[in-house]
Structures are given as C-alpha cells and as structure tokens.
C-alpha positions in Angstrom: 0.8 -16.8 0.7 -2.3 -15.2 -1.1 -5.5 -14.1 -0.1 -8.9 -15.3 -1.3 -11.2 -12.8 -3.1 -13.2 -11.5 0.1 -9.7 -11.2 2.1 -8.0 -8.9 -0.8 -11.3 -7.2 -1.0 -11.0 -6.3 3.1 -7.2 -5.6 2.6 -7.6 -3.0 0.0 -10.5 -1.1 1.7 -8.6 -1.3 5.2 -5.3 0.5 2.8 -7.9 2.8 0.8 -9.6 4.1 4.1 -6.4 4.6 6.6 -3.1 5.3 4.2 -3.0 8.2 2.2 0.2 10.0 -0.2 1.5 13.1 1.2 2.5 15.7 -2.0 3.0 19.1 -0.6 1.0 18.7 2.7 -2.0 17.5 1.0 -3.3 14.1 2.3 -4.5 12.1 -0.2 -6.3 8.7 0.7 -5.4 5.5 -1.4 -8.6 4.7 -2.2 -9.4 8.3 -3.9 -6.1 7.6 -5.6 -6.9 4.4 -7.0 -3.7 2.8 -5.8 -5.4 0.7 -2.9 -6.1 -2.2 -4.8 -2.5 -2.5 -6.1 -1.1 -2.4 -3.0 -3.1 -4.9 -1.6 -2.3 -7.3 -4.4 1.5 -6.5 -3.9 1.1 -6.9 0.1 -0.4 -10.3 -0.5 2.6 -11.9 -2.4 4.9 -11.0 0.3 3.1 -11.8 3.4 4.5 -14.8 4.4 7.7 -12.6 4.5 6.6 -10.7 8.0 4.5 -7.3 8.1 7.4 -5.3 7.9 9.3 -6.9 4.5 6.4 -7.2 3.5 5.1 -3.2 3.8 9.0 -2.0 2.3 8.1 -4.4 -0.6 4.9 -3.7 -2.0 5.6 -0.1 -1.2 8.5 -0.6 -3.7 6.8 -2.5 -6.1 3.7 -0.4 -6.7 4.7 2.4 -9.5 2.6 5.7 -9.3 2.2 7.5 -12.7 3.4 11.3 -12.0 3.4 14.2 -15.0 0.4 12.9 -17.0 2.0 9.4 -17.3 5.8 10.6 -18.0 7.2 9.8 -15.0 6.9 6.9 -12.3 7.9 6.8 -8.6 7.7 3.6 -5.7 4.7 4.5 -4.0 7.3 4.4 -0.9 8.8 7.5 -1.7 4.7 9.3 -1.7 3.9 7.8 1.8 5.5 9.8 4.7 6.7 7.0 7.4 3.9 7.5 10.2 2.1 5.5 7.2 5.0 2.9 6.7 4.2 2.3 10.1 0.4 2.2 9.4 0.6 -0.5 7.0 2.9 -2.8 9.3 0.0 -2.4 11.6 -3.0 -3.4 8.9 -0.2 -6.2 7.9 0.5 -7.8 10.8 -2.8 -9.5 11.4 -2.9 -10.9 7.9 0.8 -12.4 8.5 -0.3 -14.9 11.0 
C-alpha cells in the first residue's frame, strides 16, 4: 500500500510535529531533524502490514547519520518507546 502525494505530505507533518529523538535528555522533534519525511515514506511501504510491523520497520529501515556522517544508527534505537507507541497510534488510522 502507498500513499498519494497529499497523504505522505499529512503523514510526515503528523511524525515531524509529535515524535521526536531522545540523545541525552534532549527532545528533538523529527521535523527539526529532517528525518520526518523518510519515515513517512518507509511507514508507507509497510502499511498494509498493521500499525505495529509497520512502526518496528520503518523505524529500522530509516539510517540517521551520527559523527559528521561516520557512523549510522536505525532511527529505532534514537526514539525512546513512549514514541514507538506514538507512531502505532499516527499509524493506525492510515492502516485501514
């Protein structure tokens, strides 16, 4: 299942706006990050897997450039799980 331009566009606002990475107890929102957009276009290959294969997924799949470029990480391992959560919830509705 994929999304059409304006429902990609909603998706990776709704992520930007509500998830953020947590490094060190700093919050720091998707969108600021400019990892919003990737995650959307990851969520929307996996949604007709169910919200919650789908979050663990894209999660996985999106790699976040750490040390100037030198190292990557799964965004999954940057997003405490109260956001895991939060994304199953923005998922769901999308998944029906």
């Amino acid at each position: 299942m994929t999304l059409d331009a304006a429902d990609l566009q909603d998706l990776t606002a709704a992520l930007g706006d509500r998830l953020y990475l947590q490094v060190a107890g700093w919050h720091l929102y998707l969108g600021d990050a400019g990892l919003a957009e990737s995650l959307a276009i990851e969520c929307s290959a996996f949604l007709d897997q169910g919200a919650a294969v789908c979050a663990r997924r894209a999660l996985e799949a999106v790699q976040v450039p750490i040390g100037g470029g030198s190292s990557r990480l799964p965004l999954a391992r940057l997003l405490p799980s109260s956001q895991l959560c939060e994304l199953e919830q923005i998922l769901e509705d999308r998944c029906r």
